[in-house]
DRENDO-1510 file (C-alpha; in Angstrom, 1 decimal, always signed):
<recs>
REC; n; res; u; v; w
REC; 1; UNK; +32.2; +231.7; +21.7 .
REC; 2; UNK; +30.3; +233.2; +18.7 .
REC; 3; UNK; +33.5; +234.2; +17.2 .
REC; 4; UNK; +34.5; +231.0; +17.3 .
REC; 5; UNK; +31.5; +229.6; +15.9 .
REC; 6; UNK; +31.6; +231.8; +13.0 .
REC; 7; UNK; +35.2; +230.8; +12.4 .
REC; 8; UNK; +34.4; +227.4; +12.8 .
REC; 9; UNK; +31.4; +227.5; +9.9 .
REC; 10; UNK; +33.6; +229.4; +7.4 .
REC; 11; UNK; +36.1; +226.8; +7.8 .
REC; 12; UNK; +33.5; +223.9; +6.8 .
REC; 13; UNK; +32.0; +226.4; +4.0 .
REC; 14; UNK; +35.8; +226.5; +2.3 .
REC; 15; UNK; +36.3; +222.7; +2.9 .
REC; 16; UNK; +32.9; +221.9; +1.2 .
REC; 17; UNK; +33.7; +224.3; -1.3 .
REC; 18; UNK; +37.1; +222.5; -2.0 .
REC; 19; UNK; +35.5; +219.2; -1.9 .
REC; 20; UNK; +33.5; +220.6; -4.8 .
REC; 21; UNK; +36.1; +221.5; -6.7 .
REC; 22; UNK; +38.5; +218.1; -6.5 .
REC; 23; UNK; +35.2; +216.5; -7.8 .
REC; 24; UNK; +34.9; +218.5; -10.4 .
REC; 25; UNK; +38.4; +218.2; -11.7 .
REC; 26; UNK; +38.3; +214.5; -10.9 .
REC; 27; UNK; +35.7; +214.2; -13.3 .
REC; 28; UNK; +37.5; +216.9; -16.3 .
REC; 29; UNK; +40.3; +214.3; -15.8 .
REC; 30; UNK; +38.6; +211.3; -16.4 .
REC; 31; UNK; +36.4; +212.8; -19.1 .
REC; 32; UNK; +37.8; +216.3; -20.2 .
REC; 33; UNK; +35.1; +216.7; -23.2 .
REC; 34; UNK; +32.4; +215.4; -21.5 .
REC; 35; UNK; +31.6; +212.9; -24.1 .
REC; 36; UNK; +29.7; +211.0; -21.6 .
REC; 37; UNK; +26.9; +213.8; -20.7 .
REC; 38; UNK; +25.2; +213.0; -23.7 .
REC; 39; UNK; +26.0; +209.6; -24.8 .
REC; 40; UNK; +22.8; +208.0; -23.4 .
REC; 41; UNK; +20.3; +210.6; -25.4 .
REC; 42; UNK; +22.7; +210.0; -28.7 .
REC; 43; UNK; +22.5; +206.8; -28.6 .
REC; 44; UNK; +18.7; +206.5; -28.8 .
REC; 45; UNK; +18.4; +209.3; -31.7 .
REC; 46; UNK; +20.7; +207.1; -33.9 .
REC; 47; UNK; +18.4; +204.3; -33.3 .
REC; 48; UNK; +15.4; +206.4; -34.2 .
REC; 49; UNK; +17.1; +207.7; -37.5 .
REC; 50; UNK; +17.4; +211.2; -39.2 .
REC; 51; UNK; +14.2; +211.6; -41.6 .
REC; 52; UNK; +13.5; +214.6; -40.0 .
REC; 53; UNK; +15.5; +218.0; -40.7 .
REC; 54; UNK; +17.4; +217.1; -37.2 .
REC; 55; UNK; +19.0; +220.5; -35.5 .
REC; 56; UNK; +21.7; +220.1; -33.0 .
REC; 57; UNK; +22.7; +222.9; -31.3 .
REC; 58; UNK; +25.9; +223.2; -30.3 .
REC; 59; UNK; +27.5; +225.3; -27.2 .
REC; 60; UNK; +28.6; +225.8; -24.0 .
REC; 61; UNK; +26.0; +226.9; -20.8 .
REC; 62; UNK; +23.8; +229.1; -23.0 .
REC; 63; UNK; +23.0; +226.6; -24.8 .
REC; 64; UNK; +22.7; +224.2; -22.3 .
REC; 65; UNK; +20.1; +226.7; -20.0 .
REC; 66; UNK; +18.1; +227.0; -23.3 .
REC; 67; UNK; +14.7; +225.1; -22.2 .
REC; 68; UNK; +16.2; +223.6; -19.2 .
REC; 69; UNK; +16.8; +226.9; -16.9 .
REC; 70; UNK; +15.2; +229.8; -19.1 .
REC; 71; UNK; +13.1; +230.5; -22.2 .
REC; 72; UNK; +11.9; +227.6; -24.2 .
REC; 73; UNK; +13.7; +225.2; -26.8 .
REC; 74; UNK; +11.7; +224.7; -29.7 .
REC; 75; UNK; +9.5; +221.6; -28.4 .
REC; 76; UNK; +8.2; +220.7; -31.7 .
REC; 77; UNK; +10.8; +221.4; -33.4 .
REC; 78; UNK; +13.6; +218.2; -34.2 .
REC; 79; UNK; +15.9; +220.6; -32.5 .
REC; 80; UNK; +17.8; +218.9; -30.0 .
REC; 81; UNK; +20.1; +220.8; -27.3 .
REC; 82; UNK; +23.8; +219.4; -27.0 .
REC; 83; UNK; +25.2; +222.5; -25.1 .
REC; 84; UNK; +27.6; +222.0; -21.9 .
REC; 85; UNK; +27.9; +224.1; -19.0 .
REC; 86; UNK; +31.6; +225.9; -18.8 .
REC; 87; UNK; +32.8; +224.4; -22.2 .
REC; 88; UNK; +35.7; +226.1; -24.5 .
REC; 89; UNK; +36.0; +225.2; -28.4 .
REC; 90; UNK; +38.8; +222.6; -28.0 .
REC; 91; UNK; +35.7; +220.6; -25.5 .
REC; 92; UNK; +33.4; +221.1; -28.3 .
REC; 93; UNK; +35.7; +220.0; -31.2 .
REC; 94; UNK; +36.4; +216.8; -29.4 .
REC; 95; UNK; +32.6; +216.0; -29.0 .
REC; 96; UNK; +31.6; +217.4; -32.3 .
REC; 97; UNK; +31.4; +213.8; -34.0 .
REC; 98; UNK; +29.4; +212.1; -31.1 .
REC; 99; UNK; +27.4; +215.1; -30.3 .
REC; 100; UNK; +26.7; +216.5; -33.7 .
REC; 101; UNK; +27.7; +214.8; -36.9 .
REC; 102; UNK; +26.5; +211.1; -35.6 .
REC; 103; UNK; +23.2; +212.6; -35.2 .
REC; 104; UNK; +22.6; +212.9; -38.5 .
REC; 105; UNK; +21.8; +216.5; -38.4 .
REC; 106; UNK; +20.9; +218.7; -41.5 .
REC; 107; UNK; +22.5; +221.8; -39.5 .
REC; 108; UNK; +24.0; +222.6; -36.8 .
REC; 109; UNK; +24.1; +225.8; -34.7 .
REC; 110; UNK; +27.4; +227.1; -33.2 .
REC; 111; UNK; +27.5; +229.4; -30.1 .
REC; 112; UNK; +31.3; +229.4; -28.8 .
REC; 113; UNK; +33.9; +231.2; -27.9 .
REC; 114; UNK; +32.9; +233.1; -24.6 .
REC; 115; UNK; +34.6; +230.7; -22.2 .
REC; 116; UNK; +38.1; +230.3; -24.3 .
REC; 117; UNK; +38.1; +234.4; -23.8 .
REC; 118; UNK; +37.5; +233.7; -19.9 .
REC; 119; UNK; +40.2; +231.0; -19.8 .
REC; 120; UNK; +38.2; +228.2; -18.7 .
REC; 121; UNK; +40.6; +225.5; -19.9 .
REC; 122; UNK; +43.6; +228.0; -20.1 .
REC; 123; UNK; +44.8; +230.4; -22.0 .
REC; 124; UNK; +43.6; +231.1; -25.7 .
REC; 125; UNK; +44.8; +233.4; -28.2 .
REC; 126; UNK; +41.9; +234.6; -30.5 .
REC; 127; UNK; +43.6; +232.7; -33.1 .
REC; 128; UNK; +43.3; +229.1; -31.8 .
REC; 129; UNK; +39.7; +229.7; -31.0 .
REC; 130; UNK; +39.1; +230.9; -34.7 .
REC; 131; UNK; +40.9; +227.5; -35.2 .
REC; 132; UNK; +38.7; +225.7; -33.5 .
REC; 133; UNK; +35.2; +227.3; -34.7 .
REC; 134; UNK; +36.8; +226.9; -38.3 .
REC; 135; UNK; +37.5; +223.1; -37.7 .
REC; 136; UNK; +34.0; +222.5; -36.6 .
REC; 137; UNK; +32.6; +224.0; -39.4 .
REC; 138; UNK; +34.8; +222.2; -42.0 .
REC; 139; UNK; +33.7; +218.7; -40.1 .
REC; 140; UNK; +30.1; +219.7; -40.3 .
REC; 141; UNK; +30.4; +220.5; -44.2 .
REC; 142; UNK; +32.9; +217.8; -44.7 .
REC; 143; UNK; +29.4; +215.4; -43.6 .
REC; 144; UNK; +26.8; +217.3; -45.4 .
REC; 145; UNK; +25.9; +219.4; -42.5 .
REC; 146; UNK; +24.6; +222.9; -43.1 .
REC; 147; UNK; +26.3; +225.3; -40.5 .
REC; 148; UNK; +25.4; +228.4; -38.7 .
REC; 149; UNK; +27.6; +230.0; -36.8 .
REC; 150; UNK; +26.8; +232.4; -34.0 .
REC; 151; UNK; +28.5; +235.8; -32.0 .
REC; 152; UNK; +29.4; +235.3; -29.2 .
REC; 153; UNK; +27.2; +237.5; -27.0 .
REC; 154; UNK; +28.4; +240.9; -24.8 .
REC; 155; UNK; +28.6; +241.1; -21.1 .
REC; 156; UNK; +28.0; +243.6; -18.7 .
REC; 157; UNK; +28.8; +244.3; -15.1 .
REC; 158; UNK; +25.0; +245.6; -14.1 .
REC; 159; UNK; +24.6; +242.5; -11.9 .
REC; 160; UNK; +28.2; +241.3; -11.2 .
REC; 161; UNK; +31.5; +241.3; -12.7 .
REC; 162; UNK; +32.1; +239.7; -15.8 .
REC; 163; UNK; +34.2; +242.3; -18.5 .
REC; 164; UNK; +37.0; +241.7; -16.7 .
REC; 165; UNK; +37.1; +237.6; -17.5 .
REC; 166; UNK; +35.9; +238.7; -21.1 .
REC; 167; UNK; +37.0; +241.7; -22.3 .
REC; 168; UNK; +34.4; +243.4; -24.5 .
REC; 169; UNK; +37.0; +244.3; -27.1 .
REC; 170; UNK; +37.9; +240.7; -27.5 .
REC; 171; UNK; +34.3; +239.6; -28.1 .
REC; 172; UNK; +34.1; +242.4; -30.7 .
REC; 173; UNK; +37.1; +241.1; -32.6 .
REC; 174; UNK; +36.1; +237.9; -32.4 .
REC; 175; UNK; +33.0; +238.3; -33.7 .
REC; 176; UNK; +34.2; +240.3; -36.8 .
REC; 177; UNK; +36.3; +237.3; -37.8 .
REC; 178; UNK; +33.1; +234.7; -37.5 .
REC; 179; UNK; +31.0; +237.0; -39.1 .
REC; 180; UNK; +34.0; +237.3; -41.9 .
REC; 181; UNK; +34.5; +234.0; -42.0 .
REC; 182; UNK; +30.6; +233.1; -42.6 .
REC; 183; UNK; +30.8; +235.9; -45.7 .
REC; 184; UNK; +33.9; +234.2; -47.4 .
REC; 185; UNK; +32.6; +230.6; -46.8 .
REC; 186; UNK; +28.9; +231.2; -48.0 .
REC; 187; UNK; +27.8; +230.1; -44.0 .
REC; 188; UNK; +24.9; +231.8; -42.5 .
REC; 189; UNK; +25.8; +234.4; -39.3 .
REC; 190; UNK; +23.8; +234.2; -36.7 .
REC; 191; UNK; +23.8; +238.0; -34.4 .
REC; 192; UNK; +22.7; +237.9; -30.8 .
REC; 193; UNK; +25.5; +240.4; -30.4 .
REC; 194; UNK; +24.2; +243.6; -31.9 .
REC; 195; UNK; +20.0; +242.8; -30.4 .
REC; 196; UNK; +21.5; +242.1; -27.1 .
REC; 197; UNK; +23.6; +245.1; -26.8 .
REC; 198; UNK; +22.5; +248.3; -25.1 .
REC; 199; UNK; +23.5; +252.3; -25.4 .
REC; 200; UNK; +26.9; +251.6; -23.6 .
REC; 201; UNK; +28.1; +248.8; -25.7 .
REC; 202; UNK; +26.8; +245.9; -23.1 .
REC; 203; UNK; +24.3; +243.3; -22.6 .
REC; 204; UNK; +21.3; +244.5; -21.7 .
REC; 205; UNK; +20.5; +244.5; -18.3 .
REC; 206; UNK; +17.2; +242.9; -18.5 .
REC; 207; UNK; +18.1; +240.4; -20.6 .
REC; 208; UNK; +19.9; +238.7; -17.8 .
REC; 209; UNK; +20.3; +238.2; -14.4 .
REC; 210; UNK; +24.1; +238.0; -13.9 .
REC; 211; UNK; +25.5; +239.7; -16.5 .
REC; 212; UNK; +26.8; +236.7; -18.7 .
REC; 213; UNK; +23.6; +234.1; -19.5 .
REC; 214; UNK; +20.2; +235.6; -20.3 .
REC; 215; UNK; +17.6; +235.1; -18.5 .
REC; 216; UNK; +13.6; +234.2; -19.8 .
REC; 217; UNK; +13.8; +237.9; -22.1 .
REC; 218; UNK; +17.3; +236.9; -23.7 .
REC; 219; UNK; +16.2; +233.9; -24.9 .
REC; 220; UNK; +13.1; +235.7; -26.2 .
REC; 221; UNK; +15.3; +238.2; -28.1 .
REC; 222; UNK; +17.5; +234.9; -28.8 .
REC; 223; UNK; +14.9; +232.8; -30.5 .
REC; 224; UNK; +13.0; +234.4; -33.7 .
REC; 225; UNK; +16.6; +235.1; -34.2 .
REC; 226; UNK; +17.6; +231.6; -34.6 .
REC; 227; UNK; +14.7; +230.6; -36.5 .
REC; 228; UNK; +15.2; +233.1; -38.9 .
REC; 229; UNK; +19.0; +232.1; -39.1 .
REC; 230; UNK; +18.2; +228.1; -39.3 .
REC; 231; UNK; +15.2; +229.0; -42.3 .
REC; 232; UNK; +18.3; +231.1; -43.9 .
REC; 233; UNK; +20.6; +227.9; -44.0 .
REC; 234; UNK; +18.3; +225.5; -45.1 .
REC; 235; UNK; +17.1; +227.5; -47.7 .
REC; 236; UNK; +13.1; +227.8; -46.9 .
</recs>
């Protein structure tokens, strides 16, 4: 009887689980870039204007935890936080006007990359995300936008699995072409990678709690960093 009890509740765990999932790709299908999770906030910093030196930060669910699940986001800052939990460079580019250049924004702060490497919306050669991450930057200058663009941060396995999805090498080589590319275009590089990273070539394990996203001390480490970056770019 227990046995079949057990059954019985592993069988509703992997139907609930599936149920999850067909929502979740119901609503990538009706709304792949997510242009609707911010349009509500973007709408009412239009109406309020861009006097101020207006941020945006721009990224997938680091960005998005920043000041929502972990560390603090700059409340009196005008920094505003337009990250997007599980969201590849092709995402981003589609939402980079609504999200980003309607905004008004002096600079804007790119963290990508890390989920195209994983595959979340498919394969991606290293190539089409440098595509991508170059055609974000050339919008953001193309509308007087000062641009800082970020490494993508290492992983480690101290907590759970995670080189496997994103092979260290392939963060490494990435990086060396955004932190290239920043040199030959006069753009301001912005490295988490190397303060993160520990004696074997990972993320640190306190700075994190799963391996991937950091935790209250990665943002920490992640923050004076920033500043310093954003004060680089807008030439204080």
């Amino acid at each position: 009887m227990m046995r079949l009890i057990l059954v019985g509740l592993v069988g509703l765990l992997g139907l609930a689980q599936e149920n999850v999932e067909l929502e979740r790709a119901k609503k990538t299908l009706a709304d792949w870039a997510n242009l609707a999770r911010y349009q509500g906030e973007n709408e009412k910093l239009v109406a309020v204007g861009s006097g101020e030196k207006r941020v945006v930060f721009m990224g997938d669910s680091i960005t998005d935890a920043w000041g929502r699940r972990g560390g603090k986001f700059w409340p009196e800052r005008p920094y505003v936080n337009r990250g997007i939990s599980g969201q590849t460079t092709p995402q981003m580019l589609i939402r980079f006007r609504p999200d980003a250049i309607a905004l008004g924004a002096k600079l804007v702060v790119i963290l990508a990359g890390t989920n195209d490497i994983a595959g979340n919306t498919g394969p991606m050669t290293l190539e089409q995300i440098e595509g991508n991450l170059e055609s974000m930057a050339q919008l953001a200058k193309a509308n007087g936008m000062k641009v800082v663009m970020s490494s993508v941060m290492p992983v480690c396995d101290y907590h759970r699995p995670q080189t496997a999805r994103r092979p260290p090498a392939k963060i490494i080589a990435l990086n060396e072409w955004i932190q290239a590319y920043c040199k030959k275009h006069k753009l301001v590089y912005l490295d988490y990678y190397s303060a993160m990273l520990d004696d074997a070539k990972m993320l640190k394990k306190e700075l994190t709690e799963d391996g991937l996203h950091p935790n209250a001390a990665g943002y920490a480490v992640m923050e004076p960093l920033a500043e310093k970056a954003i004060a680089k770019a807008l030439g204080k």
